[in-house]
Backbone of each chain as nested JSON, in Angstrom:
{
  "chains": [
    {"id": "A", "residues": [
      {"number": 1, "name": "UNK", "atoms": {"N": [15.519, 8.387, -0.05], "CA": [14.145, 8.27, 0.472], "C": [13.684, 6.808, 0.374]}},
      {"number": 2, "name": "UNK", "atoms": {"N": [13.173, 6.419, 1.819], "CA": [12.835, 4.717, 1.477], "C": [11.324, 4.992, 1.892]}},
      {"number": 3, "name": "UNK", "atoms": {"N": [10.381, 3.838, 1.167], "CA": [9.244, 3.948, 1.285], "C": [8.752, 2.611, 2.161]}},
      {"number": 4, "name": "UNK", "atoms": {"N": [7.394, 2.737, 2.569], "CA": [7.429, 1.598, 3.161], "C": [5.71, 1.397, 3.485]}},
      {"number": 5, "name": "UNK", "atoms": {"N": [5.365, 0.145, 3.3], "CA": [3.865, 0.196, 3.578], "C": [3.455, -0.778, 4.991]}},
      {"number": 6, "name": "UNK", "atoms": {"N": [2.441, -0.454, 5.471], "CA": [1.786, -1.576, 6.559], "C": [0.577, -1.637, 6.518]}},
      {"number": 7, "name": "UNK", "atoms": {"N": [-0.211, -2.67, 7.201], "CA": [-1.23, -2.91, 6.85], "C": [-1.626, -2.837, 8.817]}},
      {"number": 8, "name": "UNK", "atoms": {"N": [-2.305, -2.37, 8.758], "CA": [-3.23, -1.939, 9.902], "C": [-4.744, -1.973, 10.247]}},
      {"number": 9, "name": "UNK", "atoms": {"N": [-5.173, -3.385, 9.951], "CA": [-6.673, -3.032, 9.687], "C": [-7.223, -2.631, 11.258]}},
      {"number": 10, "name": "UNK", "atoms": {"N": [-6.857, -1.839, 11.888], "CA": [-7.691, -1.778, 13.302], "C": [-8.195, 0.271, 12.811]}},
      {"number": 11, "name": "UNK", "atoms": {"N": [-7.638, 0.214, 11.931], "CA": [-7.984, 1.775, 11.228], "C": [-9.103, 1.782, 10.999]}},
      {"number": 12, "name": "UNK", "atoms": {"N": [-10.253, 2.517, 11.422], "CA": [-11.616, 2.721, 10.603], "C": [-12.266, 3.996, 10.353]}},
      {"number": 13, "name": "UNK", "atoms": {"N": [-11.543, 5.041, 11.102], "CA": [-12.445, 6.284, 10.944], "C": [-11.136, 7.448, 11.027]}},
      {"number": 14, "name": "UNK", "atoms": {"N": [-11.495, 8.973, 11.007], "CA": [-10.489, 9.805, 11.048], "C": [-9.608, 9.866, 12.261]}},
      {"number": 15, "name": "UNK", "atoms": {"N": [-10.31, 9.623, 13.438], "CA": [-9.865, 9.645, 14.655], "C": [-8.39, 8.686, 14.868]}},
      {"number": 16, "name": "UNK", "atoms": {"N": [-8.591, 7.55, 14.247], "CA": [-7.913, 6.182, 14.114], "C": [-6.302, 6.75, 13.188]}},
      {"number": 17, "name": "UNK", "atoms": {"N": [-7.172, 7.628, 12.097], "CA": [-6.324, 7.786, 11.294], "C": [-4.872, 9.199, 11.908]}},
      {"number": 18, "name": "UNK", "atoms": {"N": [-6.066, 10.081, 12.292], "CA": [-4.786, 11.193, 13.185], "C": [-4.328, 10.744, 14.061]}},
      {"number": 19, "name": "UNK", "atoms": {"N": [-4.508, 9.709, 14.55], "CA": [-4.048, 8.44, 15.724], "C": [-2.825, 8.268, 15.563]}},
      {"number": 20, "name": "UNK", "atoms": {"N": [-2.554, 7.454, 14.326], "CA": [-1.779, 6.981, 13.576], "C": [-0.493, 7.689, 13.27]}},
      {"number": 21, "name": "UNK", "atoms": {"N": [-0.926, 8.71, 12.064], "CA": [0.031, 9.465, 11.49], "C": [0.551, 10.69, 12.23]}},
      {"number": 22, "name": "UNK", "atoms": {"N": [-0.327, 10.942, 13.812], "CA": [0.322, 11.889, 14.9], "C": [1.602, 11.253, 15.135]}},
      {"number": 23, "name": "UNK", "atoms": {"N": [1.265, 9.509, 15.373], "CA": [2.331, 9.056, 16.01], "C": [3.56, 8.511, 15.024]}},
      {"number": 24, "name": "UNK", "atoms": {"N": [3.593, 8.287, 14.047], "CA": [4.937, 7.802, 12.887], "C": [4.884, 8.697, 13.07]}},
      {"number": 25, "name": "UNK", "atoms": {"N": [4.228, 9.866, 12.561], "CA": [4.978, 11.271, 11.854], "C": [6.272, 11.696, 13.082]}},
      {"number": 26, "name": "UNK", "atoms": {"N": [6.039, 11.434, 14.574], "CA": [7.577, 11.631, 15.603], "C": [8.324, 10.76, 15.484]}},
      {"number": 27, "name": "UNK", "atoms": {"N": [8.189, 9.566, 14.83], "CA": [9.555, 8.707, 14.456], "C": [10.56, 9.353, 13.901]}},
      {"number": 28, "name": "UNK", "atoms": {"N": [11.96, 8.922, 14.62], "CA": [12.804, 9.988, 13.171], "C": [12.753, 9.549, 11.974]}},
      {"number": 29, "name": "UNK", "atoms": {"N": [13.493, 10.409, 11.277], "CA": [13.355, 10.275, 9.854], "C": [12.454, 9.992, 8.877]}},
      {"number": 30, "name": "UNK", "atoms": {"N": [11.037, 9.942, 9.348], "CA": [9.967, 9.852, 9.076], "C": [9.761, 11.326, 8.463]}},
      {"number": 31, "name": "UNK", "atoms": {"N": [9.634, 11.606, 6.929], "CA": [9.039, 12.793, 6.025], "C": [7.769, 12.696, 5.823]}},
      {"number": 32, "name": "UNK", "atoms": {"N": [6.639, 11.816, 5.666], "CA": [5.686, 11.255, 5.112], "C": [4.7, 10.385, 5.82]}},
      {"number": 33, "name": "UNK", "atoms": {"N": [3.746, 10.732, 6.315], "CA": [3.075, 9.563, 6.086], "C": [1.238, 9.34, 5.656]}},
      {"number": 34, "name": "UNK", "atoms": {"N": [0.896, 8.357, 5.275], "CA": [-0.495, 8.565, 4.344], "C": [-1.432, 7.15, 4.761]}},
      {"number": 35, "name": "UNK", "atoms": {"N": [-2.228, 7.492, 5.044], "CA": [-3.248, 6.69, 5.591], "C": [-4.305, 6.262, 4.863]}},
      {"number": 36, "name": "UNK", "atoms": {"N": [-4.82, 5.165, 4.403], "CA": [-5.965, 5.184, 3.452], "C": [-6.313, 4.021, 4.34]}},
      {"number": 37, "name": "UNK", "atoms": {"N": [-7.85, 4.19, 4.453], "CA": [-9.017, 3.613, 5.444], "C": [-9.249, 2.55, 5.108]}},
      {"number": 38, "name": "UNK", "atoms": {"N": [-9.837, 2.691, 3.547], "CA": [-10.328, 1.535, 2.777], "C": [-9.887, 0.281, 2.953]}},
      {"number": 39, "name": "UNK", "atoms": {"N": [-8.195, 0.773, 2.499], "CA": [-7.434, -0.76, 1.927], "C": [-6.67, -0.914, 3.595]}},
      {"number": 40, "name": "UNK", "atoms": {"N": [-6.711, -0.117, 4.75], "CA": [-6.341, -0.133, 6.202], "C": [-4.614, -0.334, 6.162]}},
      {"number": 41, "name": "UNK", "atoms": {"N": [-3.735, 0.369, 4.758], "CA": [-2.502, 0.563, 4.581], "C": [-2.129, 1.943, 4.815]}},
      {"number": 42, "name": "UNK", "atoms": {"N": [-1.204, 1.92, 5.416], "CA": [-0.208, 3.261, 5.935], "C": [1.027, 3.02, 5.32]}},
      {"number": 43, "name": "UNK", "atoms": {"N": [0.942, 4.297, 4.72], "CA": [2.69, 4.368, 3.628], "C": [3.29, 5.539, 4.246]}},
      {"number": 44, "name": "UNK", "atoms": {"N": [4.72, 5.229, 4.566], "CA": [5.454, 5.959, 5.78], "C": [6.529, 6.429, 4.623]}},
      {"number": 45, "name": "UNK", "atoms": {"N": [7.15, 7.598, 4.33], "CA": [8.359, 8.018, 3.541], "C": [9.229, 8.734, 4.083]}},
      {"number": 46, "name": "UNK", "atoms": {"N": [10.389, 8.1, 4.172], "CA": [11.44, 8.99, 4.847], "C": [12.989, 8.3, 5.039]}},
      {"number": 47, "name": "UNK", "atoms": {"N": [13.738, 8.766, 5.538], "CA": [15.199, 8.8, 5.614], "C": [15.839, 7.601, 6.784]}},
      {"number": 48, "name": "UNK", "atoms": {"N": [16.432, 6.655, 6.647], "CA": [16.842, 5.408, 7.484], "C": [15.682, 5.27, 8.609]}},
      {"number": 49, "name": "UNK", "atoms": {"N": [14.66, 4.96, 8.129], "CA": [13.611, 5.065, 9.217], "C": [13.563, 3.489, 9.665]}},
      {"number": 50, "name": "UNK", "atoms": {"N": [13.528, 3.299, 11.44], "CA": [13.439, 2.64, 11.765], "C": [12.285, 1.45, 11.933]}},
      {"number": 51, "name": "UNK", "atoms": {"N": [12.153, 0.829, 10.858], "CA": [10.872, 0.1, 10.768], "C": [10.182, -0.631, 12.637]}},
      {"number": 52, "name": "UNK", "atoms": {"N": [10.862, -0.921, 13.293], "CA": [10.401, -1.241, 14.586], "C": [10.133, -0.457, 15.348]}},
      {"number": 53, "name": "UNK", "atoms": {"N": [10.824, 1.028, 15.027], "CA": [10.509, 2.253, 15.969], "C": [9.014, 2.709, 15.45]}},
      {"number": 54, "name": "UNK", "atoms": {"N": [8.606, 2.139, 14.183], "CA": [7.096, 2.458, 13.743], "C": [6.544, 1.772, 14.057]}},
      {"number": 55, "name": "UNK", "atoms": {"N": [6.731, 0.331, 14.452], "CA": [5.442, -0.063, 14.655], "C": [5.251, -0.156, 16.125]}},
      {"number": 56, "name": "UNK", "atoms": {"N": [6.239, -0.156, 16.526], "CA": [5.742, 0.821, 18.357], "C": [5.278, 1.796, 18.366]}},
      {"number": 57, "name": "UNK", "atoms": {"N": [5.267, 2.75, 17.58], "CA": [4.79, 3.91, 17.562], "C": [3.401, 3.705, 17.13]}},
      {"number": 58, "name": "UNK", "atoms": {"N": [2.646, 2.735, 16.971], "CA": [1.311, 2.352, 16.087], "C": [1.248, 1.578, 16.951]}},
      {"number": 59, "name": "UNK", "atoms": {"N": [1.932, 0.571, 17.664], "CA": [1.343, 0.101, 19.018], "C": [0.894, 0.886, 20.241]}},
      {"number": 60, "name": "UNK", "atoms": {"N": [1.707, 1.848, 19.931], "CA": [1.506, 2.587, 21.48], "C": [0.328, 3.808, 21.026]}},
      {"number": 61, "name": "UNK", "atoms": {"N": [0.07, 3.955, 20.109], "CA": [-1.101, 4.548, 19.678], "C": [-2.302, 3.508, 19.868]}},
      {"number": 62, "name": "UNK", "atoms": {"N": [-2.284, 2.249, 20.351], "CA": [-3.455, 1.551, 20.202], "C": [-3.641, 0.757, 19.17]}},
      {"number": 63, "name": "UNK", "atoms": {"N": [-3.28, 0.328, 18.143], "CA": [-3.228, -0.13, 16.843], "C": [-2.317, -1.242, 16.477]}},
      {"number": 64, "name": "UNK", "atoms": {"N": [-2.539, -2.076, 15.466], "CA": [-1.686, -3.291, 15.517], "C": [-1.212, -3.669, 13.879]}},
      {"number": 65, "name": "UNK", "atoms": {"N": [-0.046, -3.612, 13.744], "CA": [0.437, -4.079, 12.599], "C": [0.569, -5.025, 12.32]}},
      {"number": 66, "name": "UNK", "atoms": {"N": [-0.121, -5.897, 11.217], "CA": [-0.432, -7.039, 10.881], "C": [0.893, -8.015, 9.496]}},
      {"number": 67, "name": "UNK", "atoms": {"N": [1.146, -6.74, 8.723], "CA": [2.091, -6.962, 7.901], "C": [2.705, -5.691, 7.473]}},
      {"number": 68, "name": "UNK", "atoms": {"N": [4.105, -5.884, 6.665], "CA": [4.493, -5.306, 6.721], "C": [5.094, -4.966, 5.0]}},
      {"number": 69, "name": "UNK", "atoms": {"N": [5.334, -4.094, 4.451], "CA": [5.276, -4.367, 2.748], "C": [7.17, -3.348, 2.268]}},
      {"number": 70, "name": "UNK", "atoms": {"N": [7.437, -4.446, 1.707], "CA": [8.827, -2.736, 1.222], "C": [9.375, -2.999, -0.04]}},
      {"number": 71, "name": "UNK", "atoms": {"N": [9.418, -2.512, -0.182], "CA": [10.055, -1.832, -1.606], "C": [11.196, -3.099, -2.304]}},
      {"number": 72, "name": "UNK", "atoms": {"N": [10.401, -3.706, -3.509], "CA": [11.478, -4.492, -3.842], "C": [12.126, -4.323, -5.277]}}
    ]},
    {"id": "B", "residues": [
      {"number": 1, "name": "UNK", "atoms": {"N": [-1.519, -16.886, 0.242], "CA": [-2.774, -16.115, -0.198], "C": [-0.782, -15.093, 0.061]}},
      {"number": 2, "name": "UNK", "atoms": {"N": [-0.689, -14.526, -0.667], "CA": [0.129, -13.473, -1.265], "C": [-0.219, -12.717, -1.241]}},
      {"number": 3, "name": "UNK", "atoms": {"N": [-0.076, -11.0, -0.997], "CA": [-0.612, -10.088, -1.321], "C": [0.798, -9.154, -1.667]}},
      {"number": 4, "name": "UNK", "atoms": {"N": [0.775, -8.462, -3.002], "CA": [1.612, -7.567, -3.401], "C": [1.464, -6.181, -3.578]}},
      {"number": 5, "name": "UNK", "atoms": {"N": [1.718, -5.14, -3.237], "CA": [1.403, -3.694, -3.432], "C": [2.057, -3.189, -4.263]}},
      {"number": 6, "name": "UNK", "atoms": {"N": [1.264, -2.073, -5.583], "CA": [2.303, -1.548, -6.248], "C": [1.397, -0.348, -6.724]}},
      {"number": 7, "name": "UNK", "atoms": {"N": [2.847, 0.972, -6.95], "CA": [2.512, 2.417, -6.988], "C": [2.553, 2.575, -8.648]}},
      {"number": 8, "name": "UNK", "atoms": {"N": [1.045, 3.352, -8.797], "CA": [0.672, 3.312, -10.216], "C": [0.094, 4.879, -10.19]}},
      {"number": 9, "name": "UNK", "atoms": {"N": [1.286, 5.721, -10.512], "CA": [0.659, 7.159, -9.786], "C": [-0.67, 8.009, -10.977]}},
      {"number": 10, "name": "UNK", "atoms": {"N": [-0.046, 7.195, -12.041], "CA": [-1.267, 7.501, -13.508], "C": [-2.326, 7.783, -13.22]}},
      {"number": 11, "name": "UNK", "atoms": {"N": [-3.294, 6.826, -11.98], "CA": [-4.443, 6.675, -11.678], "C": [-4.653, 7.764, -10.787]}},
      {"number": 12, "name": "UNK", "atoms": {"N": [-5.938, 8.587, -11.394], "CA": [-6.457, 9.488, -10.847], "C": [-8.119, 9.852, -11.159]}},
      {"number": 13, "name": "UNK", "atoms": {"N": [-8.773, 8.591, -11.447], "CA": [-10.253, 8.556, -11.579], "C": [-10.638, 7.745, -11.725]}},
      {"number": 14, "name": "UNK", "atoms": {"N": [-12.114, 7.536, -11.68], "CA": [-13.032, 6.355, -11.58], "C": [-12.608, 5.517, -12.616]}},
      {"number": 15, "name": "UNK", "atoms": {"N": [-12.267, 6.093, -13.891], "CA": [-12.216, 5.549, -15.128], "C": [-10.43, 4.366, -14.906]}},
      {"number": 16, "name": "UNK", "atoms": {"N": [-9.825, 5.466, -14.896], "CA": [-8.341, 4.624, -13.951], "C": [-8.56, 3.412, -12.946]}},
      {"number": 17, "name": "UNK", "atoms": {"N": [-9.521, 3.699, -12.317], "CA": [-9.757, 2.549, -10.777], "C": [-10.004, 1.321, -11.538]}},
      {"number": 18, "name": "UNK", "atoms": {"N": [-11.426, 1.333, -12.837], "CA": [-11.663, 0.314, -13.568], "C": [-11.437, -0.198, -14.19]}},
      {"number": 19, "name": "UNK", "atoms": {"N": [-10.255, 0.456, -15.215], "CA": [-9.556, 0.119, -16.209], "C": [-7.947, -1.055, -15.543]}},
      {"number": 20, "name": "UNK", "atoms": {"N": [-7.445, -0.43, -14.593], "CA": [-6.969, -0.796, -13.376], "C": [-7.307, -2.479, -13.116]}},
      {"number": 21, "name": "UNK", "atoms": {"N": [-8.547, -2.373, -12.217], "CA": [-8.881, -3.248, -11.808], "C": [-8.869, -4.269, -12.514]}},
      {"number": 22, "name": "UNK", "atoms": {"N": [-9.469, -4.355, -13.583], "CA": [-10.282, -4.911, -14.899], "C": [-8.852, -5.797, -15.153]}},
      {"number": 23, "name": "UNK", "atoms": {"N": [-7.96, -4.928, -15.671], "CA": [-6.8, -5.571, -16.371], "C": [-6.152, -6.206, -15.616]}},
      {"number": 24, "name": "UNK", "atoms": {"N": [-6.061, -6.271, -13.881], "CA": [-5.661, -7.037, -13.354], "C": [-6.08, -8.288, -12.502]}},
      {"number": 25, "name": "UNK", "atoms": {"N": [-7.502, -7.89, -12.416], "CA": [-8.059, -9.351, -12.057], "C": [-8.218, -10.553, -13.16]}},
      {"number": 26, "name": "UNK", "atoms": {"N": [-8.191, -10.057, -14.456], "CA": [-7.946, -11.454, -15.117], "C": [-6.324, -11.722, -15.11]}},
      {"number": 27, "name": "UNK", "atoms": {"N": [-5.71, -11.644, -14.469], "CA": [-4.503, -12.244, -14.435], "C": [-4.386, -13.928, -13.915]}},
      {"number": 28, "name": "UNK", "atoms": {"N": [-3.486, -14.212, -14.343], "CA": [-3.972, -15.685, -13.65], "C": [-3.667, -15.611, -12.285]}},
      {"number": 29, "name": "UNK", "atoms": {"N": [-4.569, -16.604, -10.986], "CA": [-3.887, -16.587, -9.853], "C": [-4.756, -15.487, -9.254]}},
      {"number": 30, "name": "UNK", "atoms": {"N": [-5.48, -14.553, -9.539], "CA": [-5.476, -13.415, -8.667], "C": [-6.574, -12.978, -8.036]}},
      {"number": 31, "name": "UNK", "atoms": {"N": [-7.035, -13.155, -7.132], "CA": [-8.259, -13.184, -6.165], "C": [-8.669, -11.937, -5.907]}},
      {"number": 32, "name": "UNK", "atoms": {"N": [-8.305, -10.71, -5.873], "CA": [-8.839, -9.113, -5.271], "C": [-7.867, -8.129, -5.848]}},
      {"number": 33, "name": "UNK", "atoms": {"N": [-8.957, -7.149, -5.898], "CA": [-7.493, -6.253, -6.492], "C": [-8.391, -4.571, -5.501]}},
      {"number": 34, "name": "UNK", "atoms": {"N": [-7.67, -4.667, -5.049], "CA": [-8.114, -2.872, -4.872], "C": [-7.335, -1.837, -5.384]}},
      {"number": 35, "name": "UNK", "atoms": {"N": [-7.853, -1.028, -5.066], "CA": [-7.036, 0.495, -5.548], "C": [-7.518, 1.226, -5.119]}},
      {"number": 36, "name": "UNK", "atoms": {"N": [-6.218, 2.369, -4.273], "CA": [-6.348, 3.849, -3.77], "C": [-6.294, 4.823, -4.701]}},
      {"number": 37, "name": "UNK", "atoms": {"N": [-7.267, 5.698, -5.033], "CA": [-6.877, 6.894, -5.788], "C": [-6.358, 7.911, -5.347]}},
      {"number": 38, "name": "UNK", "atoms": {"N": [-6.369, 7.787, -3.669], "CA": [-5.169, 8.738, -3.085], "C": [-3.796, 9.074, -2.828]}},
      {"number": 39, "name": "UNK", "atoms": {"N": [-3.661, 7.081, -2.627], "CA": [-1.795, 6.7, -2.183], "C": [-1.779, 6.838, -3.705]}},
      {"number": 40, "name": "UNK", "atoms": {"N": [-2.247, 6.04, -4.585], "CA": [-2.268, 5.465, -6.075], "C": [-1.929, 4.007, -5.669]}},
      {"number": 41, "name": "UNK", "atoms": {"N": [-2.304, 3.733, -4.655], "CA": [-1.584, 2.003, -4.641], "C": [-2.789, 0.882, -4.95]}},
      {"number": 42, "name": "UNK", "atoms": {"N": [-2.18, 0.236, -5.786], "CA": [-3.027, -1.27, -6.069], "C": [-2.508, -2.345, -5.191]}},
      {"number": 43, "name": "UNK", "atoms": {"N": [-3.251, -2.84, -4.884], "CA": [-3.148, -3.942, -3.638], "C": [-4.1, -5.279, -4.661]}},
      {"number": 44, "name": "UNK", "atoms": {"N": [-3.262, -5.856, -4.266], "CA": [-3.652, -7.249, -5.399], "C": [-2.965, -8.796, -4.679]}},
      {"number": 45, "name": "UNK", "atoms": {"N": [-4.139, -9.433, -4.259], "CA": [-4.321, -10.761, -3.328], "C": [-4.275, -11.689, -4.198]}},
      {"number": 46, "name": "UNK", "atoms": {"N": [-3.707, -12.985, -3.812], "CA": [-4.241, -14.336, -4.933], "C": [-3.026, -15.061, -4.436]}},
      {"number": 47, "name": "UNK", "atoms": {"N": [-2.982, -16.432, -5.591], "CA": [-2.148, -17.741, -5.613], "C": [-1.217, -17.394, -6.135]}},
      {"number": 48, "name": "UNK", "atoms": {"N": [0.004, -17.789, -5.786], "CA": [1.354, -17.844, -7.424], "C": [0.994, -16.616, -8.251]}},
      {"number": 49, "name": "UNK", "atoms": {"N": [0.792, -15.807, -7.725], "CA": [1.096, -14.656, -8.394], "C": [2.517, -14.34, -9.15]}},
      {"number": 50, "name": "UNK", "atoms": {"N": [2.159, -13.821, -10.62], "CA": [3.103, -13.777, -11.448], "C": [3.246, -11.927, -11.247]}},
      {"number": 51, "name": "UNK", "atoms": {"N": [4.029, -11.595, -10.799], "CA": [4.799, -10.042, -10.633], "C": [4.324, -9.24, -11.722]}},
      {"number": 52, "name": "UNK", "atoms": {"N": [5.233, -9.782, -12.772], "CA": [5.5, -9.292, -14.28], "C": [4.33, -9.696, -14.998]}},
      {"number": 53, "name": "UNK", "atoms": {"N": [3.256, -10.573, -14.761], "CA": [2.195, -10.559, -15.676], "C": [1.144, -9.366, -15.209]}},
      {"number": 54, "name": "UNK", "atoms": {"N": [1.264, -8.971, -13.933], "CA": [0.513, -8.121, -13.365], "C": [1.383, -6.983, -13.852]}},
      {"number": 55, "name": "UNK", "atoms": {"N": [2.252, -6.461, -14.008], "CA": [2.876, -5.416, -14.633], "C": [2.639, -5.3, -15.865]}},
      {"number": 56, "name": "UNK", "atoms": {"N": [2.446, -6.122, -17.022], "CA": [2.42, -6.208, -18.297], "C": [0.729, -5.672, -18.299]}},
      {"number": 57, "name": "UNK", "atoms": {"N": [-0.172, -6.494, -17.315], "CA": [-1.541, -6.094, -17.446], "C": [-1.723, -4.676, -17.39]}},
      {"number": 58, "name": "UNK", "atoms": {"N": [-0.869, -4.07, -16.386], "CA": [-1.704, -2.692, -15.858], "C": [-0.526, -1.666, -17.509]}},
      {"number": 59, "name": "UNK", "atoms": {"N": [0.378, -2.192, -17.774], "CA": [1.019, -1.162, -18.762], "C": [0.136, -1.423, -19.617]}},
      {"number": 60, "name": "UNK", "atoms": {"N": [-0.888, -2.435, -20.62], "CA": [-1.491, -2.567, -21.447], "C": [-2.683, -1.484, -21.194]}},
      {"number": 61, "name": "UNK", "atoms": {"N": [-3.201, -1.841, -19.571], "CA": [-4.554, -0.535, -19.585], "C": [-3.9, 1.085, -20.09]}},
      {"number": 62, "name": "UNK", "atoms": {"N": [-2.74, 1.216, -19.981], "CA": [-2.192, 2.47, -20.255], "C": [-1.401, 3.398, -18.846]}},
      {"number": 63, "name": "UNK", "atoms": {"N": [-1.08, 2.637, -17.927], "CA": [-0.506, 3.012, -16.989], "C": [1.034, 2.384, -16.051]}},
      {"number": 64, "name": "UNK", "atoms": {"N": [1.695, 3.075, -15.822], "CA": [2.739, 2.606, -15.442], "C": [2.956, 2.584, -14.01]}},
      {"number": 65, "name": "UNK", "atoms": {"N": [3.915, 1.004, -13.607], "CA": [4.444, 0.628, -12.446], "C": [5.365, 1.705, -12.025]}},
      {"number": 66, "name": "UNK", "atoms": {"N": [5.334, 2.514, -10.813], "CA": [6.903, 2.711, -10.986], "C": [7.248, 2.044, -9.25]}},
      {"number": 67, "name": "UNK", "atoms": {"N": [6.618, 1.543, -8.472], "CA": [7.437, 0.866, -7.573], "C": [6.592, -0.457, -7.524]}},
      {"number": 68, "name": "UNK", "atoms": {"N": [7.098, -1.214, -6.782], "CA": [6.222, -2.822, -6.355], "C": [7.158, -2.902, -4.35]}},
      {"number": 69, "name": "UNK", "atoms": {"N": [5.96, -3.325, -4.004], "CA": [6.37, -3.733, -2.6], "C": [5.684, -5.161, -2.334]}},
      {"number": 70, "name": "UNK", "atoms": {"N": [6.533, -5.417, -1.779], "CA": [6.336, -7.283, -1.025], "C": [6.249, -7.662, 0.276]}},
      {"number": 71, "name": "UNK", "atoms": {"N": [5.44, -8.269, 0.897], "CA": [5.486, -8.406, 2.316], "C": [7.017, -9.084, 2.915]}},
      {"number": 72, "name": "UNK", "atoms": {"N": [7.134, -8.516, 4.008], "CA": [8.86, -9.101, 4.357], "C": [8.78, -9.357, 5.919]}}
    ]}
  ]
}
């Protein structure tokens, strides 16, 4: 299981947020994912997940990944 | 301006958020600290951030690191 965080501040409300985690959650190998508004980080958990196939998937939802955080 | 994320799953109340916080903004170097009580993630901004002094801080409040993520 690899974990992985991003920072997304274009997140502000629930709408933004089922936005979001509708769209990673169809990435493959994607088990997980968790949205918190506040700090505008999305933590994605799952199996050889393609970090570029997520953040197209958060582009094409409308949304823009600013950075990107992993596990050291 | 650095920003490091790390999973501190201990925290699960107001009292955690402050105790948390507290112990890690006097670290040297360190400009913001937030914290999710949902992911459990502390998000902590600043200069020359020292990793391990921020680890030593939050084990002293009484809570443990168990991952750290880095922007990449």
């Amino acid at each position: 299981m690899t974990t992985l965080i991003l920072e997304v501040p274009g997140m502000s409300c629930g709408h933004c947020e089922s936005a979001v985690k509708g769209a990673v959650g169809n990435v493959a190998g994607v088990r997980d994912v968790g949205v918190d508004l506040t700090s505008k980080l999305v933590t994605v958990a799952g199996e050889n997940i393609d970090v570029n196939a997520i953040k197209v998937a958060i582009d094409g939802a409308g949304y823009e990944v600013v950075a990107q955080y992993e596990r050291s």
